[in-house]
GUPADO-432339 format. One record per residue (C-alpha): residue in three letters; x, z, y. Coordinates in Angstrom, 3 decimals, decimal comma, always signed. Example, Ala and Ser with C-alpha at 12.3 -4.5 7.8 and 13.67 -1.06 7.14 Angstrom:
# residues 2
R res     east       up    north
R Ala  +12,300   +7,800   -4,500
R Ser  +13,670   +7,140   -1,060
# end
This chain:
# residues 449
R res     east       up    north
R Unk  -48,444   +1,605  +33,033
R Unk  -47,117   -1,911  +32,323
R Unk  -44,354   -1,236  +34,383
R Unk  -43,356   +1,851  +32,991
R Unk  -42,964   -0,111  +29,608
R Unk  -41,176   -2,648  +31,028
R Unk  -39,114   -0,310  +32,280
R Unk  -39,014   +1,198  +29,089
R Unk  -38,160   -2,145  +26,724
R Unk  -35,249   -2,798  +29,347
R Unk  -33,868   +0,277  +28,876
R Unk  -33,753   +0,016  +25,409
R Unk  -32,151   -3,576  +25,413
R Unk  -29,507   -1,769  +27,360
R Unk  -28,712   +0,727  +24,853
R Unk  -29,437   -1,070  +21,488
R Unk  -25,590   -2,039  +19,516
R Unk  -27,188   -5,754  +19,999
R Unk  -26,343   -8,581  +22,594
R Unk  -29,938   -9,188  +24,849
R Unk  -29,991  -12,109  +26,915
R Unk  -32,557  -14,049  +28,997
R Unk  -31,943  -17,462  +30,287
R Unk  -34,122  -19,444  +33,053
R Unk  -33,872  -23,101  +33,701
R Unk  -31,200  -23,106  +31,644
R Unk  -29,257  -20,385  +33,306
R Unk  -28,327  -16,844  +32,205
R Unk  -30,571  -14,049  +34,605
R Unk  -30,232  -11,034  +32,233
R Unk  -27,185   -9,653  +29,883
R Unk  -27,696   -6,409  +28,594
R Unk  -24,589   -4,022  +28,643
R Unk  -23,275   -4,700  +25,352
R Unk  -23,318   -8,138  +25,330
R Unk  -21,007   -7,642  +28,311
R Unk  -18,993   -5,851  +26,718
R Unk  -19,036   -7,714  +23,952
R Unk  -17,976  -10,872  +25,980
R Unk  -15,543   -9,573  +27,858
R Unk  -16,830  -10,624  +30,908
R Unk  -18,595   -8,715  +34,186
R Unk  -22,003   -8,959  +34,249
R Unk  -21,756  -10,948  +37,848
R Unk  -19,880  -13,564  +35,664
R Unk  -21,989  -14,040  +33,472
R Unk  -25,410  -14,568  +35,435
R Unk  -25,862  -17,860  +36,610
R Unk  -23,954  -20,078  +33,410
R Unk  -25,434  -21,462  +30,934
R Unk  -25,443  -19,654  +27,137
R Unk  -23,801  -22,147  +25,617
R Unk  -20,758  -22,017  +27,654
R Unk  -20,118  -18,470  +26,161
R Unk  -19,315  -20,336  +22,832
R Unk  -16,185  -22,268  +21,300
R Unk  -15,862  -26,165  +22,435
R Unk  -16,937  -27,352  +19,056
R Unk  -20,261  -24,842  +19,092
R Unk  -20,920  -26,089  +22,443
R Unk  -23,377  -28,986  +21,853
R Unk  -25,440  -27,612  +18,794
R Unk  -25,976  -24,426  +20,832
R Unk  -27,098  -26,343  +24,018
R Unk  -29,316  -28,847  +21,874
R Unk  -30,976  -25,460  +20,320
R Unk  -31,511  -23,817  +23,679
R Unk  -32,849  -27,481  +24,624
R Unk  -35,388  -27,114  +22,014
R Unk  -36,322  -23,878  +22,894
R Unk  -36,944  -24,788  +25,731
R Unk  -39,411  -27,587  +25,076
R Unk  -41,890  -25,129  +22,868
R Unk  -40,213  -25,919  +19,210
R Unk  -39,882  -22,873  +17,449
R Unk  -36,386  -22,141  +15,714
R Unk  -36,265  -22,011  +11,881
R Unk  -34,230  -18,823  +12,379
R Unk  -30,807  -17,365  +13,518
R Unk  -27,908  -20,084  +14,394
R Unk  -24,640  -18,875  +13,740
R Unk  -21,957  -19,646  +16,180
R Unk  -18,335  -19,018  +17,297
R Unk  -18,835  -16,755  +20,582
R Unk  -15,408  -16,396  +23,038
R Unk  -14,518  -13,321  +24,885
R Unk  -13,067  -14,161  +28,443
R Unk   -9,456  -12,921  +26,266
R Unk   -9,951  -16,307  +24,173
R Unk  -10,392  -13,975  +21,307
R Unk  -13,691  -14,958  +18,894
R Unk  -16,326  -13,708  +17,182
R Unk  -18,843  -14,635  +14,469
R Unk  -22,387  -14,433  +15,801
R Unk  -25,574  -14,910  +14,604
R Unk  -28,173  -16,104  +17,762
R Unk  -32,060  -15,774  +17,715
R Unk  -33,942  -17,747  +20,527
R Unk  -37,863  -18,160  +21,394
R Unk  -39,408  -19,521  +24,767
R Unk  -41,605  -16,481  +26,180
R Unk  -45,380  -17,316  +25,963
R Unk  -46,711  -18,136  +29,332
R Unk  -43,636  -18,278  +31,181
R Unk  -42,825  -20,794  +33,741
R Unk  -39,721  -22,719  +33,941
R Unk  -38,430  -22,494  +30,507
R Unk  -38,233  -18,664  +30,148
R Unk  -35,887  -18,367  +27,241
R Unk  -34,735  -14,981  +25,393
R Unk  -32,018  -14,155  +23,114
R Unk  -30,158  -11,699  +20,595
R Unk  -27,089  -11,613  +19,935
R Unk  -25,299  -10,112  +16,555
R Unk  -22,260   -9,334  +15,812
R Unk  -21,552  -10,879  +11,984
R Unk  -17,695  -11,256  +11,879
R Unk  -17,596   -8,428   +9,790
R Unk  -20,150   -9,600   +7,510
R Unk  -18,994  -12,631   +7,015
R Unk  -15,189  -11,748   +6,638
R Unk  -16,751   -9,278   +3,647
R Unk  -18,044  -11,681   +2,163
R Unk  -14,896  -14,010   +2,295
R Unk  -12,771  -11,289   +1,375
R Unk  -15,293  -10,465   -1,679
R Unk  -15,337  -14,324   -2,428
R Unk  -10,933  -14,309   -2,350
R Unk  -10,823  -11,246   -4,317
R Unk  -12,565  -12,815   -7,274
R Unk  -10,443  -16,292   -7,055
R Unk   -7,464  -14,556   -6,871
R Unk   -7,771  -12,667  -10,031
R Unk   -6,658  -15,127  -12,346
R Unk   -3,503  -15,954  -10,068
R Unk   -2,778  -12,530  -10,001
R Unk   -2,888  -11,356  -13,850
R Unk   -1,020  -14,954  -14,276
R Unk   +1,834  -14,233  -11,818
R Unk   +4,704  -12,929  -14,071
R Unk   +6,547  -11,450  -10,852
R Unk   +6,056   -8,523   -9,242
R Unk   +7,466   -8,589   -5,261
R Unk   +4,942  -12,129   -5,525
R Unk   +2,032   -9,865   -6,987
R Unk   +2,564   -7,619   -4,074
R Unk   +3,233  -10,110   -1,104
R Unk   +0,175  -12,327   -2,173
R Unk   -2,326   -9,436   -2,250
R Unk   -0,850   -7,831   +1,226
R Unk   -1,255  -11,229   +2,916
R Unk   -4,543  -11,477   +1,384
R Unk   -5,815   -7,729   +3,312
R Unk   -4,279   -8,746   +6,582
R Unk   -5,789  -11,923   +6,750
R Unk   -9,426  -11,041   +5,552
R Unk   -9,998   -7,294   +5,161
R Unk  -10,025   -7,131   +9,317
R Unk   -6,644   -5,332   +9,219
R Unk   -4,161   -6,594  +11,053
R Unk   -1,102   -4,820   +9,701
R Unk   -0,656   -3,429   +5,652
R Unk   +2,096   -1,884   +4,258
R Unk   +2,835   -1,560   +0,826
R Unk   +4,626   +1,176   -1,406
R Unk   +4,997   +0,745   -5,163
R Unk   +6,421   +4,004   -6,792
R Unk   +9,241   +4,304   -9,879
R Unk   +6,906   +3,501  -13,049
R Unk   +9,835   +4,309  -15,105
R Unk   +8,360   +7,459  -14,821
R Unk   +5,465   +8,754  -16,999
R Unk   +3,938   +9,995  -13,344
R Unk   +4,739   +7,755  -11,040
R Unk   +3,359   +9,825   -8,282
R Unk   +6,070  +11,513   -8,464
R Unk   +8,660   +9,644   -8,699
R Unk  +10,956   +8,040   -6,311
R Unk   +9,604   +4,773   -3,723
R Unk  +10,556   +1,548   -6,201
R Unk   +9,479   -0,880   -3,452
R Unk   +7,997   -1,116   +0,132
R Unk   +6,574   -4,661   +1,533
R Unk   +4,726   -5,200   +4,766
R Unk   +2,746   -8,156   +6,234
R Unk   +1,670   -8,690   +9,878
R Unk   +4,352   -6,602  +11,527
R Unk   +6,727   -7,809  +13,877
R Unk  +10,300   -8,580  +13,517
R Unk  +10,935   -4,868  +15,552
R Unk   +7,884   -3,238  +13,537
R Unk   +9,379   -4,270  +10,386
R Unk  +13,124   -2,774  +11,362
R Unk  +11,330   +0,283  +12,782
R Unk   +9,628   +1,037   +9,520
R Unk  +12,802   +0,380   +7,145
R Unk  +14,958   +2,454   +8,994
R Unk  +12,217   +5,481   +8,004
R Unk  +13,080   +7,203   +4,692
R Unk  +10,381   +6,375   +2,289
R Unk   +7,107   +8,750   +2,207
R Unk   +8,046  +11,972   -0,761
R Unk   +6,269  +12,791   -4,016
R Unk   +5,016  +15,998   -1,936
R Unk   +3,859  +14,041   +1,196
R Unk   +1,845  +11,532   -1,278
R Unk   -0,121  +15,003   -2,554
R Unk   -0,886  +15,653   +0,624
R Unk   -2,065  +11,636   +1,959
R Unk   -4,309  +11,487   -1,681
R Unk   -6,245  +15,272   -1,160
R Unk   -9,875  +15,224   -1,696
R Unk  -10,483  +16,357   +2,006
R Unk   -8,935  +13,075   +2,900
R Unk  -11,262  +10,717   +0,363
R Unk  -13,399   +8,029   +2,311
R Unk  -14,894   +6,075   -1,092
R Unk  -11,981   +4,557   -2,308
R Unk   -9,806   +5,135   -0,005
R Unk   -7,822   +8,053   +2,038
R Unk   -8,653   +8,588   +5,466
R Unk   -6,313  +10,837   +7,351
R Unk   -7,433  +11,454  +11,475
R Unk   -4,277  +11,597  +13,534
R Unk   -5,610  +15,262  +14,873
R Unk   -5,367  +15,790  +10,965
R Unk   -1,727  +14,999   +9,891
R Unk   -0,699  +17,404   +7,478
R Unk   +3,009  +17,200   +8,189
R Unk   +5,159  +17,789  +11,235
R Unk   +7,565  +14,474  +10,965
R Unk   +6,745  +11,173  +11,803
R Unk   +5,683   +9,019   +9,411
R Unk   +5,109   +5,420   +9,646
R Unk   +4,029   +3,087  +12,530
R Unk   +1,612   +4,115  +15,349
R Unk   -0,662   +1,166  +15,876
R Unk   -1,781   -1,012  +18,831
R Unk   -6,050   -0,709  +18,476
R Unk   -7,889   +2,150  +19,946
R Unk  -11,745   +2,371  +19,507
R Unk  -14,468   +4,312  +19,316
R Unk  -13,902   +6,585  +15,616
R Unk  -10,421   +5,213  +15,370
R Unk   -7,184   +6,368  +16,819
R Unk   -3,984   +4,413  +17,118
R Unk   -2,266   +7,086  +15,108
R Unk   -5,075   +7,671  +12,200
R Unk   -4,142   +6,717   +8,621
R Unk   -6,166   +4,781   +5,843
R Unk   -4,575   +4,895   +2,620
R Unk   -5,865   +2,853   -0,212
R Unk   -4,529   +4,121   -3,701
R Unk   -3,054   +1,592   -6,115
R Unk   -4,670   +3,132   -9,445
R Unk   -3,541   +1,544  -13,010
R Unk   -3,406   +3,075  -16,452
R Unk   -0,792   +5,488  -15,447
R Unk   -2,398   +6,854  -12,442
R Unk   -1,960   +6,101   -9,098
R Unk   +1,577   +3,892   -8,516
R Unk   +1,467   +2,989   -5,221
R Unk   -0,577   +2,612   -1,790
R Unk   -1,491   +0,114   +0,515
R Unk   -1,386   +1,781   +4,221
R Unk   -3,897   -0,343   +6,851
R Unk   -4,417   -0,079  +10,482
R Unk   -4,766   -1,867  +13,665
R Unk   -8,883   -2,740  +12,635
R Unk   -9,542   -6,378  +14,145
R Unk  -13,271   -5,508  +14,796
R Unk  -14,768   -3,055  +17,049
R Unk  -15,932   -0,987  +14,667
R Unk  -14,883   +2,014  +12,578
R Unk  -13,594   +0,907   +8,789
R Unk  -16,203   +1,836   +6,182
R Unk  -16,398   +2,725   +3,095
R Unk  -18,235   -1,035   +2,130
R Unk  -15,623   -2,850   +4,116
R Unk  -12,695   -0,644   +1,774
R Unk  -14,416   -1,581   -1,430
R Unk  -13,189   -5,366   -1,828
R Unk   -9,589   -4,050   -0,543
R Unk   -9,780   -1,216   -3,296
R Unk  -10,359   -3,569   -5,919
R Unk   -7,776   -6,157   -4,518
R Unk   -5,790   -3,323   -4,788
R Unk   -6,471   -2,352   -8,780
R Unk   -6,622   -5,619   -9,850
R Unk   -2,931   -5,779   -8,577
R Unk   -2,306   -2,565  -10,370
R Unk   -2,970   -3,473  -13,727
R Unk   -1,244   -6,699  -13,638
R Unk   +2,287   -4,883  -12,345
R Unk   +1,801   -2,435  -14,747
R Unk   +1,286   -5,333  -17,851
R Unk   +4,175   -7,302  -16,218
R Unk   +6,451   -3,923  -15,764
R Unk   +5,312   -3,509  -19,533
R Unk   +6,803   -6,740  -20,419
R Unk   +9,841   -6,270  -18,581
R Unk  +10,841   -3,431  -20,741
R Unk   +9,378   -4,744  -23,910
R Unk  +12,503   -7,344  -23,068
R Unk  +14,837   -4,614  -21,928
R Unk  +14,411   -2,848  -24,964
R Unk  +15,179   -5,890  -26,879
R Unk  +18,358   -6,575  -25,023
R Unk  +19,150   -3,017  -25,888
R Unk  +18,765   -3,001  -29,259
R Unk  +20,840   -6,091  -29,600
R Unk  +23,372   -4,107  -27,099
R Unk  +23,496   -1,605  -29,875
R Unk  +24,107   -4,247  -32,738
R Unk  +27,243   -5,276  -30,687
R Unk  +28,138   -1,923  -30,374
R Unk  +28,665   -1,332  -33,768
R Unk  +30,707   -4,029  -34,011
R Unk  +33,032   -2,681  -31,316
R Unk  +33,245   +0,682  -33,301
R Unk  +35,058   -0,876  -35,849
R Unk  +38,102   -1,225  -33,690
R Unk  +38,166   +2,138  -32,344
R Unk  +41,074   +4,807  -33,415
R Unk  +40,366   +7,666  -31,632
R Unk  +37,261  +10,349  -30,763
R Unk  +38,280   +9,514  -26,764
R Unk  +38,111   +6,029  -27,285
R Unk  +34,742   +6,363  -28,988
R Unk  +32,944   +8,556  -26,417
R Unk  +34,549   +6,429  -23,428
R Unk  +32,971   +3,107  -25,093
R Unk  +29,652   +4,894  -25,801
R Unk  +29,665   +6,331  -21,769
R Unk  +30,218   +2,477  -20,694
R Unk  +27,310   +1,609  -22,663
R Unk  +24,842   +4,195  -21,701
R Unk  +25,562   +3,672  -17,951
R Unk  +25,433   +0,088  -18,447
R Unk  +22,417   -0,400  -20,708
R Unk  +20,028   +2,236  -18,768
R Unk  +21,869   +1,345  -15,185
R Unk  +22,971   +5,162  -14,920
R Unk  +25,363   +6,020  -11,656
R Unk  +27,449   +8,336  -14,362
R Unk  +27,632   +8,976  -17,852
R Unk  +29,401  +12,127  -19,425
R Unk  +29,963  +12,928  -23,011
R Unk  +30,732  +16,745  -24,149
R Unk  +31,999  +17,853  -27,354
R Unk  +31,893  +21,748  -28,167
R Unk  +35,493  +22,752  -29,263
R Unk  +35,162  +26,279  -30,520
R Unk  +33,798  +28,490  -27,681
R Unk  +34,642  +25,666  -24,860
R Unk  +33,071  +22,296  -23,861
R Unk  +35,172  +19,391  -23,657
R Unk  +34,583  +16,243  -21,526
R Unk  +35,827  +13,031  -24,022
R Unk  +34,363  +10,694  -22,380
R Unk  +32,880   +9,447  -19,042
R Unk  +31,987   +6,270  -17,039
R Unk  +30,992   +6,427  -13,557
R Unk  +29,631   +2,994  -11,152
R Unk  +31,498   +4,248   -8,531
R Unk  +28,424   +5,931   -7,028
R Unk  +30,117   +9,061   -6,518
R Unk  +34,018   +9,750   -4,967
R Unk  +36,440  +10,687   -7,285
R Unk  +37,180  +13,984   -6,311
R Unk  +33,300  +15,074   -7,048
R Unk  +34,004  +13,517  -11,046
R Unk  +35,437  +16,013  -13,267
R Unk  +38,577  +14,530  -14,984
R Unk  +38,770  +13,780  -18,854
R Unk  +39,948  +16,539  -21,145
R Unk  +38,067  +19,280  -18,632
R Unk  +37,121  +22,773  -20,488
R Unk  +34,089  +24,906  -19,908
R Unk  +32,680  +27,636  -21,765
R Unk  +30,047  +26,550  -23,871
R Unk  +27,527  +29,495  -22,979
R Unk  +25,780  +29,920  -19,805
R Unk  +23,409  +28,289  -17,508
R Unk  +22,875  +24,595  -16,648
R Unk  +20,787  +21,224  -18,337
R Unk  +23,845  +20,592  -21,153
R Unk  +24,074  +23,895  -22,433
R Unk  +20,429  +24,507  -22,595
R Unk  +19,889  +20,634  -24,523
R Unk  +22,993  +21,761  -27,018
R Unk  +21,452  +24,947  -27,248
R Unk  +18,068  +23,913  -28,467
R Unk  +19,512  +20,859  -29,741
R Unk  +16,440  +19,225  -27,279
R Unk  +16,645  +16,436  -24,803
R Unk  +16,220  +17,360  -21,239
R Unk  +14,748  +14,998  -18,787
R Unk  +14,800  +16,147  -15,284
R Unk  +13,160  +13,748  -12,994
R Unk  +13,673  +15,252   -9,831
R Unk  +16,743  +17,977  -10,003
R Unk  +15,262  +19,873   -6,900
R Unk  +12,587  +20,893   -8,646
R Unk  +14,420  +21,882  -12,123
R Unk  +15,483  +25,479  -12,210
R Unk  +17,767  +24,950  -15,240
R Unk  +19,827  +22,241  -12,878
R Unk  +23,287  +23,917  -11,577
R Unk  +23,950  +21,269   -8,735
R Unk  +27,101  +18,934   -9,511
R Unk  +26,746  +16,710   -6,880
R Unk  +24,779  +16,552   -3,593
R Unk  +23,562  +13,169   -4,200
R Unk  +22,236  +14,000   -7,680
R Unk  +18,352  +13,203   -7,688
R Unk  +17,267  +12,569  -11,275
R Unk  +19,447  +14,325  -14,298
R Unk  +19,022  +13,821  -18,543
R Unk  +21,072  +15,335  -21,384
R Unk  +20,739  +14,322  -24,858
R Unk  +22,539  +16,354  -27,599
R Unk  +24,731  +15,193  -30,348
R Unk  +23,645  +16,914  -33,436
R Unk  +25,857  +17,987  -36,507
R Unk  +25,311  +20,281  -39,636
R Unk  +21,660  +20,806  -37,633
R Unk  +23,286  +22,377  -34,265
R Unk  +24,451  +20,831  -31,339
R Unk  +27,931  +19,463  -31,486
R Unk  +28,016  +18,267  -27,790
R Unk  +25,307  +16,376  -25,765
R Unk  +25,323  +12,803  -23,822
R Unk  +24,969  +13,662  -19,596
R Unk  +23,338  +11,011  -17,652
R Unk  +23,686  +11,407  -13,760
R Unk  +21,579   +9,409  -11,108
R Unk  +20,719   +8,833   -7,193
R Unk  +17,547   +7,630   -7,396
R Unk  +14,515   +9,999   -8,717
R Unk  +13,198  +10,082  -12,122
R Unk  +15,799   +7,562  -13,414
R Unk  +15,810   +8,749  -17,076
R Unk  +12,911   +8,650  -19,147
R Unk  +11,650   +9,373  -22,703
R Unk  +12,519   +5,493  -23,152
R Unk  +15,757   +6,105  -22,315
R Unk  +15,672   +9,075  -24,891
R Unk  +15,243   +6,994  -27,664
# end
């Protein structure tokens, strides 16, 4: 019977997700198979040293002193925590419990071994999180904001790579608006080429990463088996483990007042273990915390943009005081528009009768001249198409994303974001202001005004 439970309680220590070791004279006779595993080493290589040895240099000599005391009947006063090496030189965090075995001859010593790295880079990352709070809300520029808090996850959340994507907050949903920024931190040079060269992740594709099927606490966990789009996206990673593929994604939302406006995209997990929805949390509020102060800093940038603006417009008046002609005055107010609100083109439309008439225009040289319709060009001033409809209704029309506008007529292939503003006279539209732009949801209601 006793040897059936022996048999038993070693069977057990060989299946248990904790390190089991007994020592003898000083010497390792037992590992259990995760400890082996754990260490890196073959269980052959391991029987016959000494514990200690399996530690860093500077652990070496408290660990040997404790096994020491073991051995000489003094009981321990509870776990040790030490610095374990793999045979790869790689370490790990553990917390050691000893005790001599009652009875036993020749200084029968046996040992657990748990895995705390995790635990203890939590708690670190908890402990950074909070300090870096105030340096964050304090930080009056943005790429900083971002860089700080991505070097922050890769060296403490146990992710070795993070990539970061901050969407167009010009926009009143910035979900859907274009990719304003992308950082990274822990890729390689080649990585880090590999990933710019990909076209940025679409409003569409983000719907489909933040879907509740996906949700994981805070966070957005998409299995590779699970991809809900045929094209490659992103990196594949370099860590394969049990519950985590190379190619799975974890996205982690950046959520401010306006929604979500950006994500943080983690892999390559530095422990052997699956991420969880406790060892998201600090990340996630890392995360926020660096949401709110972009969004007060973006806040303050246009607090001063609007100021320059409105002094823009003082000195505009001034200029209208030398102007002789309606041409002249719509190709000043074009340069201003595309200048002031950083517009590729600018286009101003007077109705003459039944026809439109282009007065005025200003283009960055964005798009070739053969796509810009020439000053003095006539087009009837019913039909289809953004203008019309905004001299029309006498309504602005902001189209942040033209594929997705029915009322667009396409202009130029490159077009992405599109506004029209009419000029009103005798309470209907006398023509209308075009703006024209590359780059998704460009114009906003700000702009409007």
């Amino acid at each position: 019977e006793s040897a059936r439970a022996a048999e038993h309680a070693r069977d057990l220590s060989e299946r248990i997700p904790v390190g089991v070791f007994e020592a003898v004279g000083g010497r390792i006779t037992y590992v259990n198979e995760y400890l082996v595993g754990a260490s890196g080493y073959a269980r052959e290589e391991l029987l016959g040293r000494g514990p200690e040895e399996l530690v860093t240099p500077d652990d070496r000599e408290r660990a040997a002193r404790g096994l020491a005391e073991r051995a000489q009947g003094v009981v321990a006063d509870g776990p040790h925590t030490y610095r374990m090496t793999e045979k790869s030189g790689a370490e790990h965090i553990v917390e050691v419990s000893t005790r001599l075995l009652d009875g036993a001859k020749d200084a029968r010593i046996e040992g657990t071994v748990r895995d705390i790295s995790r635990e203890v880079r939590l708690r670190r990352l908890n402990r950074v999180v909070l300090e870096l709070g105030e340096v964050i809300l304090a930080e009056p520029n943005i790429d900083r904001i971002l860089q700080l808090v991505l070097d922050t996850i890769t060296e403490y959340s146990g992710f070795r790579r993070a990539v970061l994507s901050l969407y167009d907050l010009s926009t009143s949903i910035p979900l859907e608006g274009g990719t304003e920024k992308t950082l990274c931190s822990g890729l390689s040079p080649e990585e880090r080429k590999a990933l710019f060269e990909q076209p940025p992740m679409s409003p569409a594709e983000r719907r489909e990463v933040f879907d509740e099927r996906f949700r994981l606490g805070p966070a957005y966990y998409i299995p590779h088996d699970e991809v809900p789009w045929t094209a490659n996206l992103g990196l594949s990673g370099t860590v394969t483990l049990e519950g985590w593929h190379k190619d799975d994604m974890l996205f982690i939302p950046l959520r401010g007042t306006a929604g979500i406006i950006g994500s943080i995209s983690v892999d390559d997990p530095v422990d052997q273990s699956v991420p969880t929805v406790s060892s998201i949390e600090p990340v996630a509020s890392l995360a926020n915390l660096a949401a709110l102060a972009i969004e007060h800093v973006y806040k303050l940038d246009q607090l001063r943009r609007q100021k320059e603006r409105l002094h823009s417009l003082s000195q505009f008046g001034d200029e209208l005081a030398n102007v002789q002609s309606l041409d002249a005055l719509c190709d000043a107010a074009a340069r201003r528009i595309r200048d002031d609100l950083a517009q590729d083109y600018c286009a101003i439309w007077m109705r003459e009768g039944e026809d439109l008439v282009l007065r005025g225009t200003a283009s960055d040289g964005a798009f070739p001249r053969r796509e810009v319709p020439a000053k003095g060009t006539r087009t009837t001033a019913e039909g289809e198409g953004v203008t019309r409809w905004a001299i029309s209704y006498v309504e602005p029309v902001v189209v942040p994303d033209v594929a997705l506008e029915p009322r667009y007529k396409e202009s130029r292939a490159s077009i992405r974001a599109r506004g029209a503003v009419p000029s009103v006279g005798k309470r209907r539209g006398v023509g209308a202001i075009d703006v024209e732009s590359r780059h998704l949801a460009a114009f906003g209601e700000q702009d409007v005004e």
